[in-house]
CHARMM internal coordinates of N, CA and C (Angstrom, degrees):
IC EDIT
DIST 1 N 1 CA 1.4529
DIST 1 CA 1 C 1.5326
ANGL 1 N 1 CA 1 C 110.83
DIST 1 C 2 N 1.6671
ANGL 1 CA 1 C 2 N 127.50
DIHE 1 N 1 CA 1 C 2 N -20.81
DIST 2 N 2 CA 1.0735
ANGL 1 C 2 N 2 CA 115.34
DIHE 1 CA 1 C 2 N 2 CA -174.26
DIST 2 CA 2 C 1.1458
ANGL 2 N 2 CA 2 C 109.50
DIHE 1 C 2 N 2 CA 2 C -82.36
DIST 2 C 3 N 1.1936
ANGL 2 CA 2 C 3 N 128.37
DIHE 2 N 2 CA 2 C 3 N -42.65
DIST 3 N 3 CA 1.3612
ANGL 2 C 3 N 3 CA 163.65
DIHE 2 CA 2 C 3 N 3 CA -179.45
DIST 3 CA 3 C 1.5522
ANGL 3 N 3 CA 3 C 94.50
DIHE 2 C 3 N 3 CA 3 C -45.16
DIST 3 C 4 N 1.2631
ANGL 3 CA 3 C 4 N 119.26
DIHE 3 N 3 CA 3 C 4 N -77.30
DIST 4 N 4 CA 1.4153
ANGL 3 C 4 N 4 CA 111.81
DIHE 3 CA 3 C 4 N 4 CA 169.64
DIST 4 CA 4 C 1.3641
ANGL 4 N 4 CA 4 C 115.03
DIHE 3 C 4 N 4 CA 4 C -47.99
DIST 4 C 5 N 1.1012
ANGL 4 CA 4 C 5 N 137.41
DIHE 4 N 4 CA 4 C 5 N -49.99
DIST 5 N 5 CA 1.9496
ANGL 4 C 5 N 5 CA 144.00
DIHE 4 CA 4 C 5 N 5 CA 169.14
DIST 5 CA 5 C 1.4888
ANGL 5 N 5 CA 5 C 88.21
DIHE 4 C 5 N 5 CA 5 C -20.76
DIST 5 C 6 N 1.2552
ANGL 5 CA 5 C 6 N 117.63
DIHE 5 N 5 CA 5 C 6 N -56.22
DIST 6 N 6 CA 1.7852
ANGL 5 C 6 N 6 CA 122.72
DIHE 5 CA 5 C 6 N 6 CA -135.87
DIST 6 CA 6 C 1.1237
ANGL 6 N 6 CA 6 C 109.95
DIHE 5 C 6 N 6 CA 6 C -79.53
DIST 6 C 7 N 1.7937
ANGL 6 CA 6 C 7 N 117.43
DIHE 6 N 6 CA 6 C 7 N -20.77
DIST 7 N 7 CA 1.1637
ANGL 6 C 7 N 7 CA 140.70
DIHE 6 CA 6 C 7 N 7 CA -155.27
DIST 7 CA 7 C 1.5853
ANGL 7 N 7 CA 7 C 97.02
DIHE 6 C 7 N 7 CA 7 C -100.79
DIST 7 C 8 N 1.1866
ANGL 7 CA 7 C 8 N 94.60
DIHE 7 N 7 CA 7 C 8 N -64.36
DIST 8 N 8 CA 1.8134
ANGL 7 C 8 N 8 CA 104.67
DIHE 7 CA 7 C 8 N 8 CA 168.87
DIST 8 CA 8 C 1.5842
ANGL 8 N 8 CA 8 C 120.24
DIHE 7 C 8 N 8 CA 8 C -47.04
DIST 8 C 9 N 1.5891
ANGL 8 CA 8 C 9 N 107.58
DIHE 8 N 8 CA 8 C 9 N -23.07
DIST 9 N 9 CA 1.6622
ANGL 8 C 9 N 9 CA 110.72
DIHE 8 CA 8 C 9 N 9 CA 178.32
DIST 9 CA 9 C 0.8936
ANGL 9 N 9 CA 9 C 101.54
DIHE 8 C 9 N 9 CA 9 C -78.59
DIST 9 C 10 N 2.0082
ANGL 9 CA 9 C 10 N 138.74
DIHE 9 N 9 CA 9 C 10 N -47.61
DIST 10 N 10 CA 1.5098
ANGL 9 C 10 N 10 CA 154.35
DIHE 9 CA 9 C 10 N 10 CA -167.12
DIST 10 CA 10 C 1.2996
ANGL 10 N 10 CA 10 C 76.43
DIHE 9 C 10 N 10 CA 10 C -48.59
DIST 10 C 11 N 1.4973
ANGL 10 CA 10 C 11 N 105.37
DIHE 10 N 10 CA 10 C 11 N -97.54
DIST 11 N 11 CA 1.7260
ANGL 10 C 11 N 11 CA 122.65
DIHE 10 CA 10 C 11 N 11 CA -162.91
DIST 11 CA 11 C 1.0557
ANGL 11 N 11 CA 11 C 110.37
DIHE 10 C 11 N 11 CA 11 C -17.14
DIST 11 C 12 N 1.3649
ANGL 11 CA 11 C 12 N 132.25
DIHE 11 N 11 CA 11 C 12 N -50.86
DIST 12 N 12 CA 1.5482
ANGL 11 C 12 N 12 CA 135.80
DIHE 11 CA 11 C 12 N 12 CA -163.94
DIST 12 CA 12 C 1.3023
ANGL 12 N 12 CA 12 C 95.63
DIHE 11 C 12 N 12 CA 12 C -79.70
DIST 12 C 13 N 1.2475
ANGL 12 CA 12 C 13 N 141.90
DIHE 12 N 12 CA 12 C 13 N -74.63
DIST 13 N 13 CA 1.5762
ANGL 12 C 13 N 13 CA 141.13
DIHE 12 CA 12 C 13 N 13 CA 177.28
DIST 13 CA 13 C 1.2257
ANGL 13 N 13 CA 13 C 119.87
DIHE 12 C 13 N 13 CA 13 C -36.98
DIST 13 C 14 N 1.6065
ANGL 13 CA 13 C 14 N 132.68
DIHE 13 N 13 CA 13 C 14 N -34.30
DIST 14 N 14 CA 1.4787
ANGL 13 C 14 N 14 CA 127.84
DIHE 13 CA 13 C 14 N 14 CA 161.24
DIST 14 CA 14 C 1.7664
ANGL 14 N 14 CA 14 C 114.92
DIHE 13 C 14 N 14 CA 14 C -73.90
DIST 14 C 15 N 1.0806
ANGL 14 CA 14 C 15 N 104.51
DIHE 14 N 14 CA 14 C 15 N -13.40
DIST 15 N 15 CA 1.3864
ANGL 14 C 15 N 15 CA 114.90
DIHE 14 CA 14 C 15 N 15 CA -165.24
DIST 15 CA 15 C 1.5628
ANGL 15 N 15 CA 15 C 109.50
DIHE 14 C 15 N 15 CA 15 C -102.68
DIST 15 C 16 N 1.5681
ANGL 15 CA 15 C 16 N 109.86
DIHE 15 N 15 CA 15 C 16 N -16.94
DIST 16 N 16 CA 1.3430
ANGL 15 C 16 N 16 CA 116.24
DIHE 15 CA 15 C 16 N 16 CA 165.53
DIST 16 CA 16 C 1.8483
ANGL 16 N 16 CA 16 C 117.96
DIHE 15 C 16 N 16 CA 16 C -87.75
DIST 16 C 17 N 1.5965
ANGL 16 CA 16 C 17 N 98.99
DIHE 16 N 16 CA 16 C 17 N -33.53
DIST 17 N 17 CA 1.4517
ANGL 16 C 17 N 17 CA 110.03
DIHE 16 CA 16 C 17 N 17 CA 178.43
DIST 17 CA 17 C 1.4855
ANGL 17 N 17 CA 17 C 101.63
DIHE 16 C 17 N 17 CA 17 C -57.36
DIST 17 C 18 N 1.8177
ANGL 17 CA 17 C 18 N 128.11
DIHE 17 N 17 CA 17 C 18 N -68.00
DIST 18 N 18 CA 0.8843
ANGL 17 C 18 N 18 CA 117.01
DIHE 17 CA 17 C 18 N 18 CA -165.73
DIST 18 CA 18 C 1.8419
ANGL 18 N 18 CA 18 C 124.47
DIHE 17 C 18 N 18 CA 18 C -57.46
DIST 18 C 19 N 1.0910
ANGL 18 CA 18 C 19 N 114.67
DIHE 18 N 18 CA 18 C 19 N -14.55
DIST 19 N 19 CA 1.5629
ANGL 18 C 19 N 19 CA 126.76
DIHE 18 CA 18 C 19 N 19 CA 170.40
DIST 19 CA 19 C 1.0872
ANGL 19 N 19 CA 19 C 106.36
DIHE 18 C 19 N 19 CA 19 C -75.22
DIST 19 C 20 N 1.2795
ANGL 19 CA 19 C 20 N 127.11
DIHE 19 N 19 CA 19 C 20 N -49.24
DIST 20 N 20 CA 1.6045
ANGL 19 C 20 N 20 CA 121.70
DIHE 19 CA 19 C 20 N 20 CA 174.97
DIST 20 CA 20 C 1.7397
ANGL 20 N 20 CA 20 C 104.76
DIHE 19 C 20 N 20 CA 20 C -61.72
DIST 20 C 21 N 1.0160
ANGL 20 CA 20 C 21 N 120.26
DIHE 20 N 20 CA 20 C 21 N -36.76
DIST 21 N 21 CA 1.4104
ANGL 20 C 21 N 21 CA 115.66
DIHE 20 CA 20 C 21 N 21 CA -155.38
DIST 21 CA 21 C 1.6605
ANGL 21 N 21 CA 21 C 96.69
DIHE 20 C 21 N 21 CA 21 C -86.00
DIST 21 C 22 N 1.7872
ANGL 21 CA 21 C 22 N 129.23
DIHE 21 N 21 CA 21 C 22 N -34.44
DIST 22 N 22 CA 1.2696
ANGL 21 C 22 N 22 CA 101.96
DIHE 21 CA 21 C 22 N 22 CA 163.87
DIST 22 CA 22 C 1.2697
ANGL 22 N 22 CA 22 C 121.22
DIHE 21 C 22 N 22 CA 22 C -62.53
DIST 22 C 23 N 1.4699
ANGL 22 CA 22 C 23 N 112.89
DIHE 22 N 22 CA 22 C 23 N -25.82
DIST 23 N 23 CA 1.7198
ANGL 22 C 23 N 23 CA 103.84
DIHE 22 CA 22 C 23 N 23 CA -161.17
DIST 23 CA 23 C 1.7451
ANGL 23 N 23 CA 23 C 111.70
DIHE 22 C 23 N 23 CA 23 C -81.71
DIST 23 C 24 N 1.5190
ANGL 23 CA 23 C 24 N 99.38
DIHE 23 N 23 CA 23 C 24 N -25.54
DIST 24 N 24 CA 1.7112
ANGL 23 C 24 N 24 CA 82.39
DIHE 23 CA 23 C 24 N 24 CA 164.82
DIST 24 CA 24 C 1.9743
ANGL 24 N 24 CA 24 C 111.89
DIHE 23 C 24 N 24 CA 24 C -87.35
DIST 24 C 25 N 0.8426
ANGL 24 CA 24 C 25 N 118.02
DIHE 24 N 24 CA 24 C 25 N -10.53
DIST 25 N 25 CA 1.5210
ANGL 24 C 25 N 25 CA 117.96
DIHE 24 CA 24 C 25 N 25 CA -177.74
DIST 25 CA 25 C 2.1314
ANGL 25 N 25 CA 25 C 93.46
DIHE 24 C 25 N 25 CA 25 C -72.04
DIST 25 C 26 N 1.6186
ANGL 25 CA 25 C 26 N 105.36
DIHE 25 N 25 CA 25 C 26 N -44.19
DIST 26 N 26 CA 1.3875
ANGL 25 C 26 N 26 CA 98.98
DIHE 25 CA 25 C 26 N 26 CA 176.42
DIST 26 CA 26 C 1.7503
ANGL 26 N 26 CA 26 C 106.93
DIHE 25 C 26 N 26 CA 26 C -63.78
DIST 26 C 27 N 0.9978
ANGL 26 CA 26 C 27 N 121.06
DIHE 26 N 26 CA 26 C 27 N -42.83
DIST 27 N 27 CA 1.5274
ANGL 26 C 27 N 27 CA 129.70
DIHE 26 CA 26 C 27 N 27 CA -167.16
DIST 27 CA 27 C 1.4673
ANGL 27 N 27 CA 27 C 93.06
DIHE 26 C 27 N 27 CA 27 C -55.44
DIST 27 C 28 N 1.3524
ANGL 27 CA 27 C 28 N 116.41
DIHE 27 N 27 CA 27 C 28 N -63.75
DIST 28 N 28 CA 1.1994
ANGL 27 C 28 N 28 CA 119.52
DIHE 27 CA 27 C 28 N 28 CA -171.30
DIST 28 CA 28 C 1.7851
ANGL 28 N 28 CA 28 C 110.34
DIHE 27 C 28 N 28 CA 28 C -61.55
DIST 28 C 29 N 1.3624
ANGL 28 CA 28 C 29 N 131.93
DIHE 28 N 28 CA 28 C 29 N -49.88
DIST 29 N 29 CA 1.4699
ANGL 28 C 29 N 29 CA 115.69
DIHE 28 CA 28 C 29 N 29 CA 152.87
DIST 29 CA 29 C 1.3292
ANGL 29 N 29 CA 29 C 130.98
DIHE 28 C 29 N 29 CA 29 C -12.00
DIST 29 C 30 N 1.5499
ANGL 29 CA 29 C 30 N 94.39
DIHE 29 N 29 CA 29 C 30 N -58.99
DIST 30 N 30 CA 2.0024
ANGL 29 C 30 N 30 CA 107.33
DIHE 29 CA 29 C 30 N 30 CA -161.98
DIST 30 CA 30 C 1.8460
ANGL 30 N 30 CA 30 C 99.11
DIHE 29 C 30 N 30 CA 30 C -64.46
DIST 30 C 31 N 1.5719
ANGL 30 CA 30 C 31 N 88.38
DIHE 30 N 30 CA 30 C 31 N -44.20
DIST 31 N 31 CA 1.8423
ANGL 30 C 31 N 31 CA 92.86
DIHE 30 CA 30 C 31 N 31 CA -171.34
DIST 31 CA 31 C 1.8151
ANGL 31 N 31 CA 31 C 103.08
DIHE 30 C 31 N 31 CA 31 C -53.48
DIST 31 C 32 N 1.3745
ANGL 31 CA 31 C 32 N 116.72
DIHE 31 N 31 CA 31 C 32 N -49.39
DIST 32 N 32 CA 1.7541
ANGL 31 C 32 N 32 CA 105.76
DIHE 31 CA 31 C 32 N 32 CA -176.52
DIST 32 CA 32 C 1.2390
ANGL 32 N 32 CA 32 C 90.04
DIHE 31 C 32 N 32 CA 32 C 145.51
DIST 32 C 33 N 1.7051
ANGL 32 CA 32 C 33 N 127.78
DIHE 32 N 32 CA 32 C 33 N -18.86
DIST 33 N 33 CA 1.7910
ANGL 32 C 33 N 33 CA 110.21
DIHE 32 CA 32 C 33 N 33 CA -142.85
DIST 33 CA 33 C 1.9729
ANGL 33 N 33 CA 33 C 80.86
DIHE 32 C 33 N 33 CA 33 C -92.79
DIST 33 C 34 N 1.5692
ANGL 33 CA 33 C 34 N 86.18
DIHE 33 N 33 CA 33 C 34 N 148.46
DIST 34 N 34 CA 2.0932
ANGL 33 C 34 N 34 CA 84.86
DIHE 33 CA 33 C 34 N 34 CA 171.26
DIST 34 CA 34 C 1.0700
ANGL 34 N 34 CA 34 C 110.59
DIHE 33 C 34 N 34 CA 34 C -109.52
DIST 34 C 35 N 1.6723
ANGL 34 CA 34 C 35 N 106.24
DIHE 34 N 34 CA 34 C 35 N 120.99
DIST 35 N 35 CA 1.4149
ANGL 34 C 35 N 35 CA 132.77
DIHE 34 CA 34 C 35 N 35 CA -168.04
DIST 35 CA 35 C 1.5115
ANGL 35 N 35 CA 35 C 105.24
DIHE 34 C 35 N 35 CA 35 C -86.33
DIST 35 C 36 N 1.3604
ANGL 35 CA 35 C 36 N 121.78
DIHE 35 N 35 CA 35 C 36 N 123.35
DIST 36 N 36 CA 1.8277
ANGL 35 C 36 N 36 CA 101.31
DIHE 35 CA 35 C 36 N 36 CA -179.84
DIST 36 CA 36 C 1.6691
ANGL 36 N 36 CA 36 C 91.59
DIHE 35 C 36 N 36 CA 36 C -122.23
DIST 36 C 37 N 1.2057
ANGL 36 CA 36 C 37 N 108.39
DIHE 36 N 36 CA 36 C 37 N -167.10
DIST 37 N 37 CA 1.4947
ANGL 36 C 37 N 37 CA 112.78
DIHE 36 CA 36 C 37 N 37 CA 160.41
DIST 37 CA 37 C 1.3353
ANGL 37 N 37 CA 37 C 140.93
DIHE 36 C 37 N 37 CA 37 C -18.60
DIST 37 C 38 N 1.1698
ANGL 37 CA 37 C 38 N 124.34
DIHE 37 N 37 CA 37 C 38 N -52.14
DIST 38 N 38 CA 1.5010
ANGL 37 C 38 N 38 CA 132.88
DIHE 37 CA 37 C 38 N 38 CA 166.36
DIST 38 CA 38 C 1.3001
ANGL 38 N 38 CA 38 C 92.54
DIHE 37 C 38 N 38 CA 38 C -58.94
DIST 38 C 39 N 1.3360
ANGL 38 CA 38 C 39 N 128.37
DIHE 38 N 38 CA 38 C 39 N -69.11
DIST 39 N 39 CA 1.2629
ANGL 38 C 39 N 39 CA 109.52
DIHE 38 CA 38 C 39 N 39 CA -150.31
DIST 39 CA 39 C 1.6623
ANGL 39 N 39 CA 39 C 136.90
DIHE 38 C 39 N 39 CA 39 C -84.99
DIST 39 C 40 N 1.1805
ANGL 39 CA 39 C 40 N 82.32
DIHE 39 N 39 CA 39 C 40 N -7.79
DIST 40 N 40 CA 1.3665
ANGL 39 C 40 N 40 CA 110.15
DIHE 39 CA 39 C 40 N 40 CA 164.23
DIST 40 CA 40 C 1.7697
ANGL 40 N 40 CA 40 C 116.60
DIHE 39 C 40 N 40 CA 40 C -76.27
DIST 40 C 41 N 1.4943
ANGL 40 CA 40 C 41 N 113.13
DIHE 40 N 40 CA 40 C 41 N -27.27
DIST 41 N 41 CA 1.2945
ANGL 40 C 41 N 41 CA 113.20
DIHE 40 CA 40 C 41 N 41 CA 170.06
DIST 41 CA 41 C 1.6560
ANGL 41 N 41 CA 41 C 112.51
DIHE 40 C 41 N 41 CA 41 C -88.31
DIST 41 C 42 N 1.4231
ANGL 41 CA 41 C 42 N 103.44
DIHE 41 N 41 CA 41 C 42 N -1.00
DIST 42 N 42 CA 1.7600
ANGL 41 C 42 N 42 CA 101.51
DIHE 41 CA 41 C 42 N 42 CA -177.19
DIST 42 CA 42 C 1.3065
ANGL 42 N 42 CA 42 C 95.36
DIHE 41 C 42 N 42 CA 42 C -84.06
DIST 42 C 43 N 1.3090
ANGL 42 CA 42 C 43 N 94.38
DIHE 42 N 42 CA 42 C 43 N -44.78
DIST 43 N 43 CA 2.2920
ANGL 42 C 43 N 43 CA 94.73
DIHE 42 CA 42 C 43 N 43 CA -169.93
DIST 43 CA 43 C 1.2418
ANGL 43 N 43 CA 43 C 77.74
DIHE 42 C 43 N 43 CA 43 C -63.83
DIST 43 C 44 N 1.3798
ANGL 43 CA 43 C 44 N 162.39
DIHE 43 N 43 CA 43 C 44 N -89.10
DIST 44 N 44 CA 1.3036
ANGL 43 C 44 N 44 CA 145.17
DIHE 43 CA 43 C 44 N 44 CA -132.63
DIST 44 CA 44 C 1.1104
ANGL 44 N 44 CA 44 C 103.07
DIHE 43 C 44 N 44 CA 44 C -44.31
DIST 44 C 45 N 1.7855
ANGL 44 CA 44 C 45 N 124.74
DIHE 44 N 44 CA 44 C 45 N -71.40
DIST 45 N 45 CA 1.4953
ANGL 44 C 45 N 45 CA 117.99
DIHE 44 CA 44 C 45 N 45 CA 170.78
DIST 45 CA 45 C 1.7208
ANGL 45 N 45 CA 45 C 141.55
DIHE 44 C 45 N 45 CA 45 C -29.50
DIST 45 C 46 N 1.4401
ANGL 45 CA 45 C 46 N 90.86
DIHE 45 N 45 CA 45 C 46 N -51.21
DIST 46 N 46 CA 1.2285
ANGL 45 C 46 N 46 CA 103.29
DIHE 45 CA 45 C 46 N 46 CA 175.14
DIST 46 CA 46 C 1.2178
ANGL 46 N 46 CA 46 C 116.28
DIHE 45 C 46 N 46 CA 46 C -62.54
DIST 46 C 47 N 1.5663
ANGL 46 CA 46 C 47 N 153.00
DIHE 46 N 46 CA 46 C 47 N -42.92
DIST 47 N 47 CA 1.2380
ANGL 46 C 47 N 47 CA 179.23
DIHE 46 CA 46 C 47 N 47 CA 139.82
DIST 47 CA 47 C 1.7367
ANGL 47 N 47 CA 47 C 95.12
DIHE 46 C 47 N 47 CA 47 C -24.81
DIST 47 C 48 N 1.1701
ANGL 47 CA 47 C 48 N 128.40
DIHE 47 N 47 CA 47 C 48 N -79.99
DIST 48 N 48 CA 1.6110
ANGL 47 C 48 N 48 CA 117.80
DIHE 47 CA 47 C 48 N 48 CA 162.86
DIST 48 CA 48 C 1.0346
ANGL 48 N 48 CA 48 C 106.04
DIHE 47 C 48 N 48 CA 48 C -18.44
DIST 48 C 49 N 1.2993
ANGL 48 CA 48 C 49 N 128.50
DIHE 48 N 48 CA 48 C 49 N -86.37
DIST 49 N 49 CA 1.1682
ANGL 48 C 49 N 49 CA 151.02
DIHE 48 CA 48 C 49 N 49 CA 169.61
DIST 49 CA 49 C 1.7476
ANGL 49 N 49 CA 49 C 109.25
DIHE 48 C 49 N 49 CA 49 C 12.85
DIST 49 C 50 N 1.1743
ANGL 49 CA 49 C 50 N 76.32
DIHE 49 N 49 CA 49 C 50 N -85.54
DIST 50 N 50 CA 1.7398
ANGL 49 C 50 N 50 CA 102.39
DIHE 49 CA 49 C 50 N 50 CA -165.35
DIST 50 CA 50 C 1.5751
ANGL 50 N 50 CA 50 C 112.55
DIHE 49 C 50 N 50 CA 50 C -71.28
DIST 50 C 51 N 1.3776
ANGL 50 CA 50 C 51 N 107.92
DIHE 50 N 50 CA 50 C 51 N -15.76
DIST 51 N 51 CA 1.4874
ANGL 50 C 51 N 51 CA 120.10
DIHE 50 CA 50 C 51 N 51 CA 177.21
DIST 51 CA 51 C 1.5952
ANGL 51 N 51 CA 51 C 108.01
DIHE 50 C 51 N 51 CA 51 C -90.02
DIST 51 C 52 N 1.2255
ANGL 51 CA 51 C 52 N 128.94
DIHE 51 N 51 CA 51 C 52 N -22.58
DIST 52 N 52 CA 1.1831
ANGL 51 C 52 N 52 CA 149.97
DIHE 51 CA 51 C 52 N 52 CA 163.15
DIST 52 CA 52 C 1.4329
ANGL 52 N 52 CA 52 C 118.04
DIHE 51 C 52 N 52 CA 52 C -58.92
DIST 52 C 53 N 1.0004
ANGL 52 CA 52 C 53 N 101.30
DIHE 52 N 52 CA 52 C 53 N -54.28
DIST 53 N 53 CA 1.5323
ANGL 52 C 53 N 53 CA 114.10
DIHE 52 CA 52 C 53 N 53 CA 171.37
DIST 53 CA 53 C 1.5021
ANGL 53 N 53 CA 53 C 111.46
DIHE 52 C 53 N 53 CA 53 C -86.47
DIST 53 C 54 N 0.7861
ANGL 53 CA 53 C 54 N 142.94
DIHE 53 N 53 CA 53 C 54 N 10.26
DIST 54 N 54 CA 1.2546
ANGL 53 C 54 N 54 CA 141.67
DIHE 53 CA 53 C 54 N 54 CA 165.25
DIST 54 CA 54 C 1.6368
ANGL 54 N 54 CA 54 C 101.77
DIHE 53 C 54 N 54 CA 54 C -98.77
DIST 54 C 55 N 1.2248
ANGL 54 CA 54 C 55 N 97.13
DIHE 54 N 54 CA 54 C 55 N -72.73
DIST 55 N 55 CA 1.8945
ANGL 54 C 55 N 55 CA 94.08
DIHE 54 CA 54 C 55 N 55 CA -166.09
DIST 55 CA 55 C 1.8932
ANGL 55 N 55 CA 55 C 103.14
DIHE 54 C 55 N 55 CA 55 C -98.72
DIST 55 C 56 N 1.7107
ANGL 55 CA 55 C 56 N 107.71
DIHE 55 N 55 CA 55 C 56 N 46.09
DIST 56 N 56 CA 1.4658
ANGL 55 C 56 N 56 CA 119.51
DIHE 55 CA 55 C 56 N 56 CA 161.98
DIST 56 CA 56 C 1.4886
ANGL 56 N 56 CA 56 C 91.57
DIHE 55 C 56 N 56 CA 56 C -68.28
DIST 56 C 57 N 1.4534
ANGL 56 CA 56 C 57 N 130.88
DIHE 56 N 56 CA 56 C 57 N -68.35
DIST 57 N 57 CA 1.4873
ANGL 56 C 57 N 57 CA 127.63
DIHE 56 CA 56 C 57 N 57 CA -134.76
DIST 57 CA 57 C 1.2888
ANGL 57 N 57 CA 57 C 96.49
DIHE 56 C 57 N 57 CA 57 C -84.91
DIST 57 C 58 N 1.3619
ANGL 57 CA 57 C 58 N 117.83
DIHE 57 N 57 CA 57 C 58 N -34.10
DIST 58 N 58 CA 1.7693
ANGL 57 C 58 N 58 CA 125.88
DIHE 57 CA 57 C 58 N 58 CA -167.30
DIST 58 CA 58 C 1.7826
ANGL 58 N 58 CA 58 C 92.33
DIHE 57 C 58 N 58 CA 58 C -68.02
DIST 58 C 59 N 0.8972
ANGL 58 CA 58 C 59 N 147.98
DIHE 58 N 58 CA 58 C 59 N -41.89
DIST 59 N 59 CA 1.2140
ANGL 58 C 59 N 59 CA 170.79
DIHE 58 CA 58 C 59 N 59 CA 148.71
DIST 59 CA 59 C 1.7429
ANGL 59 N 59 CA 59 C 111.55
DIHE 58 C 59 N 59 CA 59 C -21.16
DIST 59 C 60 N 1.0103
ANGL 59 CA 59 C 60 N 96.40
DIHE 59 N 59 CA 59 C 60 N -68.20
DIST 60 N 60 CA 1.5710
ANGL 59 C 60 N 60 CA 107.31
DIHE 59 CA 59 C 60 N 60 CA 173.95
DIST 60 CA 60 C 1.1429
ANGL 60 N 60 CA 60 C 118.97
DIHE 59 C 60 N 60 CA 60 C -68.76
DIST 60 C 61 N 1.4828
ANGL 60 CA 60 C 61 N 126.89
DIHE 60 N 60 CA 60 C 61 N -35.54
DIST 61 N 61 CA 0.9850
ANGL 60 C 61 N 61 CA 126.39
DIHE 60 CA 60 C 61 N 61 CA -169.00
DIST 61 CA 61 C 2.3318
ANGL 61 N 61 CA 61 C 107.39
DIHE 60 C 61 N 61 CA 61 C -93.48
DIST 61 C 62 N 1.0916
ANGL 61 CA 61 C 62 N 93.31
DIHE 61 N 61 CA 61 C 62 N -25.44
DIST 62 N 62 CA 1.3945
ANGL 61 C 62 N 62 CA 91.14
DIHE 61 CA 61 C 62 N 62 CA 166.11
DIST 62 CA 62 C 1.7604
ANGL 62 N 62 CA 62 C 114.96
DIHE 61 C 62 N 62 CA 62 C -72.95
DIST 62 C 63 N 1.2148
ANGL 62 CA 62 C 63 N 101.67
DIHE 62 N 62 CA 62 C 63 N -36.16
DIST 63 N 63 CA 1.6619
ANGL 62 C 63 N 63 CA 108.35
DIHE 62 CA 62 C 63 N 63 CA -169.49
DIST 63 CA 63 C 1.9760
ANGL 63 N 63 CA 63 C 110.72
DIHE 62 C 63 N 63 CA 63 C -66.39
DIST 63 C 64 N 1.6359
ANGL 63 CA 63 C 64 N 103.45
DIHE 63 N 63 CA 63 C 64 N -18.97
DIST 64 N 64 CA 0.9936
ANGL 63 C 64 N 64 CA 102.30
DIHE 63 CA 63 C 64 N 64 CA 177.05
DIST 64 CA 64 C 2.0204
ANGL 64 N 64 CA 64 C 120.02
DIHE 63 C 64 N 64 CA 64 C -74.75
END
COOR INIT
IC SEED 1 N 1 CA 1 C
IC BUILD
């Protein structure tokens, strides 16, 4: 069961990045600036990122 938890956290964390990463690539559309590839893979990065660090400790501390 944890094992599945862990899997279900991955899934959810790639699956949250890529939602973040269209909606600022759309944000960034509406504003005018043209977003291509790179930058669309930075908001991907960045968005990991920050989702990572958020639910790192919540994470650890359930897994224990």
């Amino acid at each position: 069961m944890d094992r599945l938890y862990f899997y279900g956290l991955i899934y959810g964390i790639g699956l949250f990045a890529l939602i973040s990463s269209i909606v600022l690539s759309f944000i960034y559309f509406v504003i005018g600036r043209y977003l291509d590839i790179v930058g669309c893979l930075m908001a991907f990065i960045l968005s990991l990122f920050l989702l990572f660090k958020f639910t790192e400790g919540k994470a650890k501390r359930d897994l224990k």
